[in-house]
PATORMI-228350 format. One line per field, with one value per residue (C-alpha): residue number from 0; x, y, z. Coordinates in pm, whole numbers. Each point is the difference from the previous one (the first is absolute). Layout:
residues N
nr NUM | ...
px X | ...
py Y | ...
pz Z | ...
end
This chain:
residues 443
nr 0 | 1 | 2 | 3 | 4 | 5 | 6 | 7 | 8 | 9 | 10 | 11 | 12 | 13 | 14 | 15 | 16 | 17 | 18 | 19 | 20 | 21 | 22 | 23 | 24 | 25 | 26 | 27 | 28 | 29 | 30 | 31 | 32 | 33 | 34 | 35 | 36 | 37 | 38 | 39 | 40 | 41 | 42 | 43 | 44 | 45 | 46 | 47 | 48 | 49 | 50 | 51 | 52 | 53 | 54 | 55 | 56 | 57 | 58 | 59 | 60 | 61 | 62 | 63 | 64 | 65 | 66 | 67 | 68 | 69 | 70 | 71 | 72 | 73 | 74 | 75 | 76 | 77 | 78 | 79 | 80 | 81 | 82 | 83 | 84 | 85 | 86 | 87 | 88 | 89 | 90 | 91 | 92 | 93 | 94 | 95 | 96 | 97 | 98 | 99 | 100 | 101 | 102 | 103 | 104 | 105 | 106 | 107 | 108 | 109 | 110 | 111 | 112 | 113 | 114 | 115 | 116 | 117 | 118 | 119 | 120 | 121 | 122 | 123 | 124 | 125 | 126 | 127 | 128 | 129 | 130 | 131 | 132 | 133 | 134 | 135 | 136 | 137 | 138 | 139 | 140 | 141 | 142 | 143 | 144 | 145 | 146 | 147 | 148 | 149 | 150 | 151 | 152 | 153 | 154 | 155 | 156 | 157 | 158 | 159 | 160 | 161 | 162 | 163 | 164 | 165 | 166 | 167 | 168 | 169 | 170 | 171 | 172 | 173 | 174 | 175 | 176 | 177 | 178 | 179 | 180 | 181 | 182 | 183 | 184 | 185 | 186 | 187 | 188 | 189 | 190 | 191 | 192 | 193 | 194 | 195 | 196 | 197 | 198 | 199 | 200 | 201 | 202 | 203 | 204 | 205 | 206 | 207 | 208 | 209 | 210 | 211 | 212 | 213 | 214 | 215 | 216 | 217 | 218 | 219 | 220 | 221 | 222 | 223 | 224 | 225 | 226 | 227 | 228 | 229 | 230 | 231 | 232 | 233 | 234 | 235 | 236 | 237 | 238 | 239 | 240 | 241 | 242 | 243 | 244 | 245 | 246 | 247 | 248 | 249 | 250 | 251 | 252 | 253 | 254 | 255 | 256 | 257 | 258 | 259 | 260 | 261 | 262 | 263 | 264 | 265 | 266 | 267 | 268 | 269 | 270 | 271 | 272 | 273 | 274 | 275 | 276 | 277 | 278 | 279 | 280 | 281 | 282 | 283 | 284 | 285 | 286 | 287 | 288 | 289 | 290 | 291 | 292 | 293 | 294 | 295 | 296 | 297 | 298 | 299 | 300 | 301 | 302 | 303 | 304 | 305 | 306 | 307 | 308 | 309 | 310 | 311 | 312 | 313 | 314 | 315 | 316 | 317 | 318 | 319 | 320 | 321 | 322 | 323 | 324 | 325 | 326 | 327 | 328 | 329 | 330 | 331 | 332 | 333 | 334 | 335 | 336 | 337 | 338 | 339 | 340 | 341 | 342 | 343 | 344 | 345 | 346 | 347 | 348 | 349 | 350 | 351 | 352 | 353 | 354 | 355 | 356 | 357 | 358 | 359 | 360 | 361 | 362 | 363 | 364 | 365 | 366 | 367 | 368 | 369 | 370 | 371 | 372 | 373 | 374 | 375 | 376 | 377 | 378 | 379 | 380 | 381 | 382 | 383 | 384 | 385 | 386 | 387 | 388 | 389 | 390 | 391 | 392 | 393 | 394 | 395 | 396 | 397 | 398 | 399 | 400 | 401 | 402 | 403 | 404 | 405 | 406 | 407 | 408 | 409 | 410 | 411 | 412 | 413 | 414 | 415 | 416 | 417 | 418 | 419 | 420 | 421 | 422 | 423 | 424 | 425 | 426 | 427 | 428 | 429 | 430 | 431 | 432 | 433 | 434 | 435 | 436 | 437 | 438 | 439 | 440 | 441 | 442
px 3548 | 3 | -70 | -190 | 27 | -300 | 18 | 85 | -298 | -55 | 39 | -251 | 58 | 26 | -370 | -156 | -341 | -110 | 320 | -32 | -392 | 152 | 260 | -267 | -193 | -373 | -134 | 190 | -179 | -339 | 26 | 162 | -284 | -236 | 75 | -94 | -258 | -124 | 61 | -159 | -332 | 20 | 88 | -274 | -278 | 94 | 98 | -362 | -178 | -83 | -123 | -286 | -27 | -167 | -129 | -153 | -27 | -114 | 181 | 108 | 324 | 115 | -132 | 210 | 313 | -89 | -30 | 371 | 142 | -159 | 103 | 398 | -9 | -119 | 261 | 325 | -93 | -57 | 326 | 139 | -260 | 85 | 399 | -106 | -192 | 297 | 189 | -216 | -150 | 228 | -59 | -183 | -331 | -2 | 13 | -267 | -260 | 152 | -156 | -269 | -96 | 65 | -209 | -279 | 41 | 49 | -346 | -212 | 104 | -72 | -379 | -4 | -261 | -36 | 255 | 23 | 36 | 276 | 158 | -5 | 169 | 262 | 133 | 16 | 193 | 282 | 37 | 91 | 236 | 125 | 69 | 108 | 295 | 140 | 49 | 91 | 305 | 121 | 13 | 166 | 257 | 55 | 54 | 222 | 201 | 49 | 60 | 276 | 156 | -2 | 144 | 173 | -275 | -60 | -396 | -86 | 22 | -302 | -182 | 70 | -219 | -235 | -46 | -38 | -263 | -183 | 63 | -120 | -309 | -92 | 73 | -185 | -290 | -176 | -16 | -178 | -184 | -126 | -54 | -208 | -191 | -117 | -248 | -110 | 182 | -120 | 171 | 338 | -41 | -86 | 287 | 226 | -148 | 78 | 363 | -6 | -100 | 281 | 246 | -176 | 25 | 327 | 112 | -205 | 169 | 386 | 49 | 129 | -165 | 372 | 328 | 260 | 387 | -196 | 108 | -208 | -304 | -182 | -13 | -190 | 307 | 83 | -365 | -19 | -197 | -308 | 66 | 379 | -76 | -47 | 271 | 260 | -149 | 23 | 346 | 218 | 99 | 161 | -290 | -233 | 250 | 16 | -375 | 35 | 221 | -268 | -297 | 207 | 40 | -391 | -139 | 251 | -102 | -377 | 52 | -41 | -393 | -1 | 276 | 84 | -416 | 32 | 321 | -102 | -348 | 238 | 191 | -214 | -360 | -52 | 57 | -50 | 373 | -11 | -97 | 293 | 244 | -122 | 67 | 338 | 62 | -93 | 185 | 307 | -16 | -20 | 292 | 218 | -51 | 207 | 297 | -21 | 35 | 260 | 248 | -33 | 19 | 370 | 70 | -295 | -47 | -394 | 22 | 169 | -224 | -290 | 134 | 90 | -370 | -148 | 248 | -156 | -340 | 153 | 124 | -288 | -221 | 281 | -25 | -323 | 22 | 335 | -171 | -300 | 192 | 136 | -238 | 213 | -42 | -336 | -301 | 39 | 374 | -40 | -269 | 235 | 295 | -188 | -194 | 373 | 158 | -277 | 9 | 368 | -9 | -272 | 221 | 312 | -203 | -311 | 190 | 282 | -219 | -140 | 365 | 92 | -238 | 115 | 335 | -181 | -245 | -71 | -40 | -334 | -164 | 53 | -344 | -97 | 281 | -115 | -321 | 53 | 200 | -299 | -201 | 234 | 102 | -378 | -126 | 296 | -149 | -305 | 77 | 229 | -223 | -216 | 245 | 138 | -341 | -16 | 315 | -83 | -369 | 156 | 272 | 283 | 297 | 177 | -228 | 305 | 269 | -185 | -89 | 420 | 24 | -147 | 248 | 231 | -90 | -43 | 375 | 66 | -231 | 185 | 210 | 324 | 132 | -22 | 321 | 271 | -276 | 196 | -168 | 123 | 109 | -116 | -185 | 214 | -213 | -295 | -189 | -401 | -150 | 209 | -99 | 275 | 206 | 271 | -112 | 189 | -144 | 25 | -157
py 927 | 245 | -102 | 231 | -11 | 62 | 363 | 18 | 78 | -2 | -329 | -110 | -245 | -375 | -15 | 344 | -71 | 358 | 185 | -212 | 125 | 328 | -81 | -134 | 293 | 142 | -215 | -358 | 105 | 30 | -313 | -209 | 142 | -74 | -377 | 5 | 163 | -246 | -264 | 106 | 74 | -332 | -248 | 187 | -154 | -244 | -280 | -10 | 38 | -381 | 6 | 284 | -172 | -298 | 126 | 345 | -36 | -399 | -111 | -373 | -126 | -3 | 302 | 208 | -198 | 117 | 351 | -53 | -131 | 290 | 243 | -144 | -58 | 387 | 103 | -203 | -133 | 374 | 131 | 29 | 239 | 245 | -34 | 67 | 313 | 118 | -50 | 178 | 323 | 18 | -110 | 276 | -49 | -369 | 0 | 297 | -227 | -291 | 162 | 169 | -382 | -111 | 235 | -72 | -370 | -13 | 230 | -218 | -338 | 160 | 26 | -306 | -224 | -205 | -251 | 282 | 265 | -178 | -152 | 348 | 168 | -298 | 44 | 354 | 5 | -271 | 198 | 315 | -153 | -132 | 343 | 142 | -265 | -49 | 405 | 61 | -291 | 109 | 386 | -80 | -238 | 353 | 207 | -230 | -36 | 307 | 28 | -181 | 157 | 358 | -154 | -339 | -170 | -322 | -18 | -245 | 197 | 157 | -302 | -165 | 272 | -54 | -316 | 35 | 262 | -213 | -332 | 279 | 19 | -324 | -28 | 269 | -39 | -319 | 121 | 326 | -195 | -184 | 302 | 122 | -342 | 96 | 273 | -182 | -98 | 318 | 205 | -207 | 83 | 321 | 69 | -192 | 258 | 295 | -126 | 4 | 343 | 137 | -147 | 118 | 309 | -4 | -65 | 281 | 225 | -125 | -220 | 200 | -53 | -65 | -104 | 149 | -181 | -343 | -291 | -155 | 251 | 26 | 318 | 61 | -111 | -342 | -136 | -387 | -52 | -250 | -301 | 17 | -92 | -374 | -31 | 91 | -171 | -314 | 90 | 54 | -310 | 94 | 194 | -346 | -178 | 265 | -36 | -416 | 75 | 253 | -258 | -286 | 265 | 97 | -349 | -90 | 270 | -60 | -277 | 178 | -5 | -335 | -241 | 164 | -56 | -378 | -35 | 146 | -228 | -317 | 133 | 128 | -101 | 365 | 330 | 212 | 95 | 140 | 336 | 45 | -163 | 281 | 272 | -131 | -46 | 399 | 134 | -222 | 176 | 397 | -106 | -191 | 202 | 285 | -128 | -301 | 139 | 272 | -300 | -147 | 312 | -24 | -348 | -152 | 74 | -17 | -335 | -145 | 167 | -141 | -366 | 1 | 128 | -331 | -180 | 116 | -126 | -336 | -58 | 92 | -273 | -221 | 77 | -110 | -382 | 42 | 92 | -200 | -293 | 73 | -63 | 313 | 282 | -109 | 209 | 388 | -2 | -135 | 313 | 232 | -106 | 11 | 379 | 122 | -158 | 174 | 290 | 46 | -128 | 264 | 306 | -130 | -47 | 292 | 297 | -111 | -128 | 364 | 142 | -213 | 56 | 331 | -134 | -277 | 217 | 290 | 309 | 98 | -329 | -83 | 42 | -321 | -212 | 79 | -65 | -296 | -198 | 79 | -153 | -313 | -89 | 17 | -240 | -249 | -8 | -26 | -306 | -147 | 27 | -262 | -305 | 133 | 21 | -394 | -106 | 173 | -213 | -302 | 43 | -119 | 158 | -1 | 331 | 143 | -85 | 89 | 312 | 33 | -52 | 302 | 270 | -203 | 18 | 352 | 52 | -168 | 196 | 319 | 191 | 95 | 354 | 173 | -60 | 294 | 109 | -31 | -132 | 271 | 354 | 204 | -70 | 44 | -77 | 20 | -183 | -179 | -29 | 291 | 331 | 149 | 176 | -104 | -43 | -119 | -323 | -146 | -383
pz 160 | 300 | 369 | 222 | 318 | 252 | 185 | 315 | 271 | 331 | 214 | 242 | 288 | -69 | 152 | -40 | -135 | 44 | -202 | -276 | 1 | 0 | -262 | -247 | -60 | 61 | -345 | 81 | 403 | -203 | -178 | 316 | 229 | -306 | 8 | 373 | 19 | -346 | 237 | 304 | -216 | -181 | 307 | 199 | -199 | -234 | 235 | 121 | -352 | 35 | 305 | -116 | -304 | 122 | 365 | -91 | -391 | 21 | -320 | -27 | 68 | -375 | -91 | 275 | -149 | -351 | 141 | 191 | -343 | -231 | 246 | -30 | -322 | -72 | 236 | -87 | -316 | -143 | 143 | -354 | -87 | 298 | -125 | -345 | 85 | 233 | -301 | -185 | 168 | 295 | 412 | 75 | -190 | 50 | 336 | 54 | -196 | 201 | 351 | -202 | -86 | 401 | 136 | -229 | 33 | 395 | 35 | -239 | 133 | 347 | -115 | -242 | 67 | -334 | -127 | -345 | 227 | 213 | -279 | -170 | 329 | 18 | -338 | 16 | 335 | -187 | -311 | 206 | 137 | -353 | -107 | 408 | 71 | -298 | -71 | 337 | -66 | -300 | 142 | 342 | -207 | -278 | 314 | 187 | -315 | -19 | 375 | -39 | -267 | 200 | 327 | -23 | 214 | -131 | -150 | 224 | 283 | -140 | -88 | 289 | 182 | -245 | 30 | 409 | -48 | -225 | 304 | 315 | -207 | 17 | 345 | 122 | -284 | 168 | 380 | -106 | -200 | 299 | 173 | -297 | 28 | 338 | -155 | -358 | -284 | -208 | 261 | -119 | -350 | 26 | 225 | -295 | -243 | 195 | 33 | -354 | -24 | 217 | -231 | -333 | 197 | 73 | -358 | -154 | 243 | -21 | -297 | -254 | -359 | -118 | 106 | -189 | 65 | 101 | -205 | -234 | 25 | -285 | -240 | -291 | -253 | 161 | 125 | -78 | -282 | 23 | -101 | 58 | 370 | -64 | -243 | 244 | 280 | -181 | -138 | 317 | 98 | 329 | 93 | -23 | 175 | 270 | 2 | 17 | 306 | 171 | -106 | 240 | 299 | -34 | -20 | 312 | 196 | -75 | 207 | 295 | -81 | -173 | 171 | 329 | 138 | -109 | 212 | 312 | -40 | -32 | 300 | 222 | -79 | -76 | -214 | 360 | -17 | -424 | 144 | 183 | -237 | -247 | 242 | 77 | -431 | -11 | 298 | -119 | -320 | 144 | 248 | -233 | -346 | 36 | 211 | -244 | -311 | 152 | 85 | -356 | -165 | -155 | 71 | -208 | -344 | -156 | -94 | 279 | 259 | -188 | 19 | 339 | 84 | -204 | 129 | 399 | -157 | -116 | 345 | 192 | -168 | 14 | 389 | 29 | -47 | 157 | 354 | -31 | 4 | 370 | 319 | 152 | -291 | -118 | 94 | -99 | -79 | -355 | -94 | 217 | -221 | -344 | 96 | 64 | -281 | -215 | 96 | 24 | -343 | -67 | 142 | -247 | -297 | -39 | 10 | -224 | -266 | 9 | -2 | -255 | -258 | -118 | -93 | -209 | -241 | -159 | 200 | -197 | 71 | 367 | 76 | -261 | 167 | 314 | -40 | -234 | 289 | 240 | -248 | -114 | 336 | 167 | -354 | 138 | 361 | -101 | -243 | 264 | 344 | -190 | -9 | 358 | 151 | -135 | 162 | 320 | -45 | -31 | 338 | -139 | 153 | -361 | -28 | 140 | -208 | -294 | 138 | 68 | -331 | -96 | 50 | -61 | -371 | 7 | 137 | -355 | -133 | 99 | -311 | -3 | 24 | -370 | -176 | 82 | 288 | 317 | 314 | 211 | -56 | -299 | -307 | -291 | -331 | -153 | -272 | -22 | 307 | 195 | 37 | -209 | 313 | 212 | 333 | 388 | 54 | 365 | 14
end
């Protein structure tokens, strides 16, 4: 076996945001601008969907849930069917119907007025993004790959601006939103569609219909076959485990929207301060993310990054009870701690998991395992936020122990390095569930 080592390229500045936008070329810009602007349309309406639901619309109570639940489940439950397609026909055409689907769904739910009708436009608006995110994932992971391979810059450089584009959406998102609010809640939707349409735009004009060199695209000799999908999904056990490990992060971090408003209501008397908690969890994130995951890069392989980010989660539950206890620290400072600890944990963990991933399966299916952990990890928070949102009914404090207890099991859950893989350096081998190529890998 022959190592390969990565090509020299340019060097940017430890902190040099913009040259590594540069570095990445104009495609990986499309998609990172992509996931902003995705983010930016989504966050400027959705967050106020319930509010129009039962003020302008007049639906009851449980009917606007069912509406929020089909409209998740169509979006995260269906991600494996967007990373299957990827898989299948390529980025390009999955995300163009992706937007095509958006726009539509944004402008009919703008001038729903019937539960069908709403229903309808709420569906339609989650399975776009079912076939947007998870193509846009696997492609920016392919091209960052491949990045790395051409200049030595570890891949999660590139994901890690990813990742921030995708968090300055959502903090921008809900203030225009409010803007939009001002003038009607049709205006916001419509504005949401024509965000849309600049990126469907955009990608007819610059995303090439192939991407020959990228890793793992798809040609007409080595196209997963139906059915085969399934069979290796269910087959690679460190790919489940992975996903066991991802499902703990997700359900811990959901606790921002689940835990975190029961904490400040037992602190304070009131949720007033969740709005700027949130803030502070998404500016944390676009400060920290970069500089972050430039400090581990060398020193931390895949795994161990990934543990020590669970392990940030574990201790900011643990935290909680911690502070409570003391007449001094108790107030805010517990849900300071625990929206830190989160999100730091968050910075460590999300684009890793993306980095790692293409070192754990087949090139040719990326999309599916993508897509699949999207869809895995979303079923466990959805099973888990029951027996949590119990606890948290009951108040007993042991909520957050148990809730501790969550990443800690995924750092167990973690796998190990592929035999004769080496955690640092360059990829030597290949065999099932590698692309076939020797490749640098930096974790």
């Amino acid at each position: 076996m022959t190592r390969t080592a990565p090509a020299p390229g340019p060097r940017t500045r430890p902190f040099d945001t913009v040259g590594d936008l540069r570095a990445v070329g104009p495609v990986t810009r499309l998609l990172i601008g992509s996931q902003l602007a995705f983010n930016v349309g989504f966050f400027a309406v959705l967050p106020y969907l319930a509010a129009h639901l039962t003020g302008a619309i007049g639906l009851a109570g449980w009917l606007v849930g069912l509406v929020l639940g089909l409209r998740t489940f169509s979006q995260q439950g269906l991600f494996v069917v967007g990373g299957a397609l990827t898989d299948r026909f390529g980025a390009r055409p999955v995300v163009l119907v992706g937007c095509v689907l958006r726009v539509a769904g944004f402008a009919w739910l703008a001038f729903a007025r019937d539960t069908g009708p709403v229903i309808a436009s709420v569906l339609l608006i989650g399975f776009a993004a079912a076939l947007f995110s998870p193509a846009v994932e696997t492609e920016v992971a392919r091209r960052a790959v491949r990045h790395e391979r051409a200049t030595g810059t570890p891949r999660t450089r590139v994901l890690g601006l990813f990742s921030v584009a995708g968090q300055a959406g959502t903090l921008i998102g809900p203030p225009l939103g409010t803007l939009l609010l001002f003038t009607g809640f049709p205006t916001a939707c419509l504005v949401g569609a024509g965000v849309f349409a600049l990126v469907l735009a955009a990608h007819l004009r610059w995303m090439p219909r192939h991407a020959p060199g990228a890793p793992g695209v798809p040609d007409g000799r080595n196209r997963p076959r139906p059915g085969e999908g399934a069979r290796a999904l269910l087959g690679h056990r460190r790919f489940l485990l992975l996903c066991l490990a991802h499902s703990g992060y997700l359900l811990a971090y959901n606790q921002l929207y689940l835990a975190l408003p029961s904490e400040l209501e037992r602190a304070t008397g009131t949720q007033t301060a969740l709005g700027w908690l949130l803030a502070w969890a998404s500016l944390l994130y676009i400060a920290a993310q970069l500089p972050v995951l430039r400090w581990v890069g060398g020193r931390l392989s895949h795994r161990a990054t990934v543990r020590w980010g669970l392990a940030l989660l574990a201790a900011g539950f643990a935290a909680v009870p911690a502070l409570a206890s003391t007449t001094v620290l108790d107030g805010l400072a517990p849900s300071v701690v625990l929206v830190t600890a989160l999100t730091l944990g968050q910075v460590l963990i999300v684009p890793t998991v993306r980095a790692w991933l293409p070192d754990l399966v087949d090139g040719a299916r990326l999309g599916l395992f993508t897509g699949a952990m999207s869809s895995l990890s979303g079923l466990v928070v959805l099973l888990g936020s029951v027996p949590v949102g119990a606890l948290l009914d009951l108040g007993d404090p042991a909520v957050w122990i148990v809730l501790a207890a969550v990443p800690l099991l995924g750092i167990a859950c973690v796998p190990r390095t592929a035999s004769g893989t080496p955690e640092t350096g360059v990829r030597v081998s290949s065999g099932p569930g590698r692309t076939g190529s020797p490749r640098p890998t930096h974790r």
